[in-house]
C-alpha positions in Angstrom: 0.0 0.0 0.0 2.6 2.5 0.9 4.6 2.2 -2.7 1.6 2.6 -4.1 0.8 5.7 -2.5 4.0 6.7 -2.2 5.4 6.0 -6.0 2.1 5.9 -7.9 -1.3 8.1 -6.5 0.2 11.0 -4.4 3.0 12.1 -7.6 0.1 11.5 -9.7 -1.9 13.8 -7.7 0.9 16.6 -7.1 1.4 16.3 -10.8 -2.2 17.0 -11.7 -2.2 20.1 -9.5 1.5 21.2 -10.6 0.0 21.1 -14.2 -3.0 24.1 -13.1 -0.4 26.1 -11.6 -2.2 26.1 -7.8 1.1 24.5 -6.4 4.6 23.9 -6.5 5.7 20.5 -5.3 8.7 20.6 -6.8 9.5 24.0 -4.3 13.3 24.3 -5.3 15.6 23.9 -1.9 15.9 25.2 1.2 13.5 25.9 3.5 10.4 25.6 1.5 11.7 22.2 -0.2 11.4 21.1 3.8 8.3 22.1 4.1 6.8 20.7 0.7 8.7 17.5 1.5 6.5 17.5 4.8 3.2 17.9 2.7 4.3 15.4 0.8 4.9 13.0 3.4 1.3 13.5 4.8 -0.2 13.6 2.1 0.9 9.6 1.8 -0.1 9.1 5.5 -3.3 10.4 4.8 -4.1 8.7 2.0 -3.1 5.3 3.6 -5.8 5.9 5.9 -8.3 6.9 3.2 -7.4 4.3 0.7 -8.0 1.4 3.3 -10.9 2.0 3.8 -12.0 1.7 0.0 -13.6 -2.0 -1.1 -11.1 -4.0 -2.9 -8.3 -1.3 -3.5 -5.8 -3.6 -1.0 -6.4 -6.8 -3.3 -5.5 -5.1 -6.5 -2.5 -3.2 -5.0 -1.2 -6.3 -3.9 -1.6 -7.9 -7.6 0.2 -5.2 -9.0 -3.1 -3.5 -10.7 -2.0 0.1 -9.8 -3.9 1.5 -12.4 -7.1 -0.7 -11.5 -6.7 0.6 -8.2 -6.3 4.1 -8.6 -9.6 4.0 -11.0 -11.4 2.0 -7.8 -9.8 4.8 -5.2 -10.6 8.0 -7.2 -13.9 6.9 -8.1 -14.7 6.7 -4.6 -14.8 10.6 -4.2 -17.6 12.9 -4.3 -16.2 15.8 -6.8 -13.1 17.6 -5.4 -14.5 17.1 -1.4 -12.0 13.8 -0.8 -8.8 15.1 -2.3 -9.3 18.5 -1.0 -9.9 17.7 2.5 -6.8 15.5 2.4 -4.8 18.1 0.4 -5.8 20.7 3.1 -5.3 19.0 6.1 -1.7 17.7 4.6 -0.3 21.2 4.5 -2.1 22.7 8.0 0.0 19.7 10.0 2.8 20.7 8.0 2.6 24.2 9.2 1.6 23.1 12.6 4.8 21.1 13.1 6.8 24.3 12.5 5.3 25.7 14.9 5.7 22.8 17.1 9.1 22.8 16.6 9.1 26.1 17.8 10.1 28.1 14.3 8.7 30.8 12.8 6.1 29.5 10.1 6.4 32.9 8.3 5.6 32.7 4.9 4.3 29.0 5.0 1.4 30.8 7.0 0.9 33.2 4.8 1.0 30.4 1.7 -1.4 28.4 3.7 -4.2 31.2 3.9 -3.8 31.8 0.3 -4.5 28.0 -0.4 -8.1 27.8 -0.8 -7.5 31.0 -3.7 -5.3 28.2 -5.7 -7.6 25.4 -4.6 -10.5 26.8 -6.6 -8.4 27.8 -9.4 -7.5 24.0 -9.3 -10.9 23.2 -8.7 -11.3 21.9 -12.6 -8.5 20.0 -12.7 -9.0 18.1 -8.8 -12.8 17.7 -10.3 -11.2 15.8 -13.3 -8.8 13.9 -11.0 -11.6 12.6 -8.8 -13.6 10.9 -11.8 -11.9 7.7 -12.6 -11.6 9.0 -16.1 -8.3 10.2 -15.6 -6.7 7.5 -14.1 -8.6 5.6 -17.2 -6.7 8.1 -19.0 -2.7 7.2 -17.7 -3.4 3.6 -18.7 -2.9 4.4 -22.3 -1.3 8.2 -22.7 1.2 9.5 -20.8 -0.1 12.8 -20.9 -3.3 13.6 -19.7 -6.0 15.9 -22.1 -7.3 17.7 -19.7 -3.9 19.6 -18.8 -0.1 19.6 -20.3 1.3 17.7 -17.2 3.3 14.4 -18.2 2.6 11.4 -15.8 5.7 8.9 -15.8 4.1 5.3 -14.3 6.3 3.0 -11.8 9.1 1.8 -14.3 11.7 -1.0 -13.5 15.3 -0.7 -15.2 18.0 -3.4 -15.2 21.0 -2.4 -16.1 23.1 -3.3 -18.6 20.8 -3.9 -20.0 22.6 -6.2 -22.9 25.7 -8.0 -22.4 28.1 -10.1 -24.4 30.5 -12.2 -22.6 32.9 -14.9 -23.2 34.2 -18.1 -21.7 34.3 -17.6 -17.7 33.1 -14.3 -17.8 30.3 -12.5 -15.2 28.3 -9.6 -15.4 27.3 -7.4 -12.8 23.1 -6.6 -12.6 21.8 -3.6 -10.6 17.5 -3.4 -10.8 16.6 0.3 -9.8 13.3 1.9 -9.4 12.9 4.9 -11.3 12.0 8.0 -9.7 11.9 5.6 -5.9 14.2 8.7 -3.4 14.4 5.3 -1.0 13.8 1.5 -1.7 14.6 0.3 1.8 12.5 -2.7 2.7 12.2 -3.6 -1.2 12.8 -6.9 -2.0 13.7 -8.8 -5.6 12.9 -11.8 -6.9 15.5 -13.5 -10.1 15.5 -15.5 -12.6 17.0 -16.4 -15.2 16.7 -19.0 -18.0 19.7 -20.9 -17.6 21.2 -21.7 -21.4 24.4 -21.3 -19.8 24.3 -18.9 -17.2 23.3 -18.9 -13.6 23.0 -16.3 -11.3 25.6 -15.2 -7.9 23.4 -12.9 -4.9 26.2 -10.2 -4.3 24.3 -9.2 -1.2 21.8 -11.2 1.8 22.5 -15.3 1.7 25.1 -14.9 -0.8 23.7 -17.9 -2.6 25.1 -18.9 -6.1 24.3 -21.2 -8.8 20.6 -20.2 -8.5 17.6 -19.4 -11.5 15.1 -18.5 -9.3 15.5 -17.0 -5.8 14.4 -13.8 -3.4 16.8 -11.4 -2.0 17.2 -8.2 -0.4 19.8 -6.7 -3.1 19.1 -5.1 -6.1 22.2 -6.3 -7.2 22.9 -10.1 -8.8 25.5 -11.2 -10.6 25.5 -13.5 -13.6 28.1 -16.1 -14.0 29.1 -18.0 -16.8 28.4 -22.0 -16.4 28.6 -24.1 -19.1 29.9 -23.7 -22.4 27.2 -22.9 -25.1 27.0 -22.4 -29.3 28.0 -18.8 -29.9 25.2 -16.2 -29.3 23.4 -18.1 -27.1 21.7 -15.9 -25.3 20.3 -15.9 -21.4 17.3 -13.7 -20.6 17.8 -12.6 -16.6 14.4 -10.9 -15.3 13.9 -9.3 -11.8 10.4 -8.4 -10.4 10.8 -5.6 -7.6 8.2 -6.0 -4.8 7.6 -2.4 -2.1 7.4 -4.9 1.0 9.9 -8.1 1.7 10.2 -11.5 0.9 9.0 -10.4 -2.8 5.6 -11.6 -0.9 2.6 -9.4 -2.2 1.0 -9.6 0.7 3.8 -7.6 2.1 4.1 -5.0 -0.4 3.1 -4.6 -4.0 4.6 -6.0 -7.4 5.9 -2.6 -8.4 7.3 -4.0 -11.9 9.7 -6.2 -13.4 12.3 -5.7 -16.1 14.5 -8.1 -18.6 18.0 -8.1 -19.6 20.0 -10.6 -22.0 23.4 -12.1 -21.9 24.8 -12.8 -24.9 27.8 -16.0 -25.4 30.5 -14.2 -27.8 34.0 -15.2 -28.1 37.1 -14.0 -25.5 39.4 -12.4 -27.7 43.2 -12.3 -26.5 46.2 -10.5 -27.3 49.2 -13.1 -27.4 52.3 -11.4 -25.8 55.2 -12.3 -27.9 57.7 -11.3 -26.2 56.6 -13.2 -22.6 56.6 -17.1 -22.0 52.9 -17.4 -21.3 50.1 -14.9 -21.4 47.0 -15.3 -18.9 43.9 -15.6 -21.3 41.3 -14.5 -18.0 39.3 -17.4 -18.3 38.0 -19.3 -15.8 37.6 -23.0 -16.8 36.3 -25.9 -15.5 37.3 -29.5 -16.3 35.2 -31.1 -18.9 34.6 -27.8 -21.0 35.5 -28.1 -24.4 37.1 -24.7 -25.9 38.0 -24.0 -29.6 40.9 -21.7 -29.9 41.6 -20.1 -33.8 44.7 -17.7 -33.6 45.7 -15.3 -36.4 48.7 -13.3 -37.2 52.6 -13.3 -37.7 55.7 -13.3 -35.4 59.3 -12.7 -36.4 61.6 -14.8 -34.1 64.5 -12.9 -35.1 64.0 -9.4 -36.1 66.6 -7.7 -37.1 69.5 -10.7 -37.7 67.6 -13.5 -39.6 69.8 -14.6 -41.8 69.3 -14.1 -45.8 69.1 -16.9 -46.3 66.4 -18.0 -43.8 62.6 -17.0 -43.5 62.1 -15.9 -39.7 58.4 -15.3 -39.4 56.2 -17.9 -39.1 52.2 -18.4 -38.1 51.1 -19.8 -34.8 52.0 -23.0 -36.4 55.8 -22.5 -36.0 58.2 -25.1 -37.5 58.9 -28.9 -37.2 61.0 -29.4 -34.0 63.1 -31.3 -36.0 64.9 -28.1 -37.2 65.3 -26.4 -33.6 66.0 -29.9 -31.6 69.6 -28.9 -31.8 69.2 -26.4 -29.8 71.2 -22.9 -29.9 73.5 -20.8 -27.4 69.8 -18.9 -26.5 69.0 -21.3 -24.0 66.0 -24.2 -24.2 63.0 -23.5 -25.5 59.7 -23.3 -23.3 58.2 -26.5 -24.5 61.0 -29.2 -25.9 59.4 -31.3 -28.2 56.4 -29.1 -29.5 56.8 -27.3 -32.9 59.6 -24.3 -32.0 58.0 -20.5 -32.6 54.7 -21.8 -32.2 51.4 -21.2 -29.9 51.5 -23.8 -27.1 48.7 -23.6 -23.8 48.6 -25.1 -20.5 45.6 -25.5 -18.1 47.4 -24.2 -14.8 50.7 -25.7 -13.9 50.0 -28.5 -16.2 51.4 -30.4 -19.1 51.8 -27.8 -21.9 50.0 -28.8 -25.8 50.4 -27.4 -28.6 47.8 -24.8 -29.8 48.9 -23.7 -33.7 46.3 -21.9 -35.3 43.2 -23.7 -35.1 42.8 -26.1 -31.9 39.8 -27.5 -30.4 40.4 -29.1 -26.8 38.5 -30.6 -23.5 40.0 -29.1 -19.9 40.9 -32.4 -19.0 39.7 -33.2 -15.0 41.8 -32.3 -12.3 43.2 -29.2 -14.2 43.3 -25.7 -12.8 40.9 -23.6 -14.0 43.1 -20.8 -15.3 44.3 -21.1 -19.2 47.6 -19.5 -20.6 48.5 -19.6 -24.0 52.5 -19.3 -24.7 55.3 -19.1 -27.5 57.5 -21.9 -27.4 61.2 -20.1 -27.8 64.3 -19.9 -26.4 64.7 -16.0 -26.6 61.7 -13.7 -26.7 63.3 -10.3 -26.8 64.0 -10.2 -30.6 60.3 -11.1 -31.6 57.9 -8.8 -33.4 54.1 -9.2 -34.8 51.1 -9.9 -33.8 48.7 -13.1 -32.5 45.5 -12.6 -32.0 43.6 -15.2 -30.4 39.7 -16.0 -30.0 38.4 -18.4 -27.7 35.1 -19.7 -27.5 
């Protein structure tokens, strides 16, 4: 009932009365932003009290029918009398409170005994406001004919809101409530559909490896599971509830909103002139990765002999022409093709790579991935490999 009230009826009534000019809820800063900020917040207490009392209003607030509602709750009223009397008594305990709090109401008096002026020049548009026409109205415009005001309903966003990750990868999901100043108590249900995705709660239980859970956060976090055909996409959805335990009983559905993740390829620069380069990928032991690399090196740049080709593709040459080794030192992985792209699961066994390479993490590996250059001196190489995983 409160986000209701809170988010939906009263900005929809301060917004109808912004739009004839009778007041300014917006009231800058300072002082008078206080005050309004007051009004505002018994206004909401006020209508609490009203709106409880109205047949059926509670059920359809709890199904998320805000609009249904509002038609039930405005219709209610006889002409302006309802909303006026609440409107009127909001900003008298507002003033009342000042002087409670023992400050000079001053000009807040003085706007208060000009109210009923602006009431009746506001008269038409609370008389159009208290026929459920106008709620009728903001279920399909979002500007009402009767005035040039602009209603903006509840809206959920999920941000990003499209993702593309690769092998391993996460994404971090934030669900906001747009135009909510304080979402304290809110709660969030996720899900997600799974095609090779599940979803990490940053916040409460910290639970992971769930499709379908509650929490307090409005954060989650996807995480890559299982490896999937490219562009695969996951659809992640949250519904934001104004009460806990995303329970409607305990405060309405206020919305939901989607947002896809995307299975691209990890892209990774090959550092030539380094033993082994860490790709970022997480893996997991019976994952199967396909790894095409493109580009050049030159293994001796600047004193390859005339008579000798130094650059070579991620193939490299036949070991058989480096076994004999040189004055440089060993190479990184005896026995594989020399000048060529070799990987290793964690401190395992190293394999050769080449160009194209399709391979399983075998089980027991570590679950980071390097891909290397099998030489013996790495200072004197130029190029470029450029290697996607997926």
């Amino acid at each position: 009932m409160r986000g209701f009230l809170k988010d939906f009826m009263v900005p929809t009534i301060a917004n109808a009365i912004l739009g004839s000019g009778a007041i300014d809820f917006t009231a800058g800063t300072g002082d008078k932003a206080k005050f309004m900020a007051d009004v505002r917040t018994n206004l909401t207490g006020d209508f609490i009290n009203y709106a409880s009392s109205v047949n059926g209003v509670n059920d359809k607030i709890a199904n998320g029918q805000w609009f249904d509602a509002g038609v039930d709750l405005t219709g209610t009223a006889i002409g302006a009398g309802t909303v006026r009397t609440i409107l009127v008594d909001a900003f008298d305990k507002a003033v009342k409170a000042r002087v409670a709090a023992g400050l000079d109401p001053g000009a807040m008096s003085g706007f208060m005994n000009s109210f009923n002026v602006a009431m009746n020049a506001a008269g038409g548009v609370l008389q159009a406001f208290d026929s459920s026409a106008y709620v009728k109205d903001l279920a399909t415009s979002d500007q009402a004919d009767q005035w040039p005001v602009v209603v903006t309903p509840q809206k959920i966003a999920l941000n990003p809101p499209a993702t593309t990750i690769g092998v391993g990868g996460t994404v971090a999901m934030t669900a906001s409530v747009l135009g909510a100043d304080d979402t304290a108590g809110y709660s969030y249900r996720w899900t997600t559909t799974t095609q090779f995705g599940d979803l990490s709660e940053i916040a409460g239980n910290s639970r992971i490896h769930q499709t379908d859970y509650c929490s307090s956060s409005e954060k989650a976090l996807f995480v890559y599971e299982k490896h999937p055909a490219a562009g695969t996409t996951d659809t992640v959805t949250v519904q934001v509830y104004s009460g806990t335990a995303c329970d409607p009983a305990r405060g309405s559905l206020l919305g939901s909103a989607t947002a896809t993740v995307t299975f691209g390829a990890t892209t990774v620069n090959v550092g030539l002139r380094q033993q082994w380069t860490d790709t970022g990928l997480a893996v997991v032991p019976g994952q199967q990765l396909t790894i095409t690399t493109a580009g050049t090196m030159n293994y001796w740049t600047g004193g390859c002999p005339s008579t000798q080709n130094c650059v070579v593709t991620p193939e490299g040459l036949p070991w058989s022409l480096c076994a004999g080794g040189s004055t440089a030192g060993p190479y990184l992985t005896p026995g594989l093709a020399c000048f060529s792209l070799v990987g290793r699961f964690g401190n395992g066994t190293p394999f050769e790579v080449g160009s194209t390479l399709t391979v399983t993490v075998p089980a027991g590996a570590s679950s980071e991935f390097f891909l290397g250059v099998n030489d013996n001196y790495y200072g004197d190489n130029t190029g470029s490999w450029v290697s996607t995983i997926q």
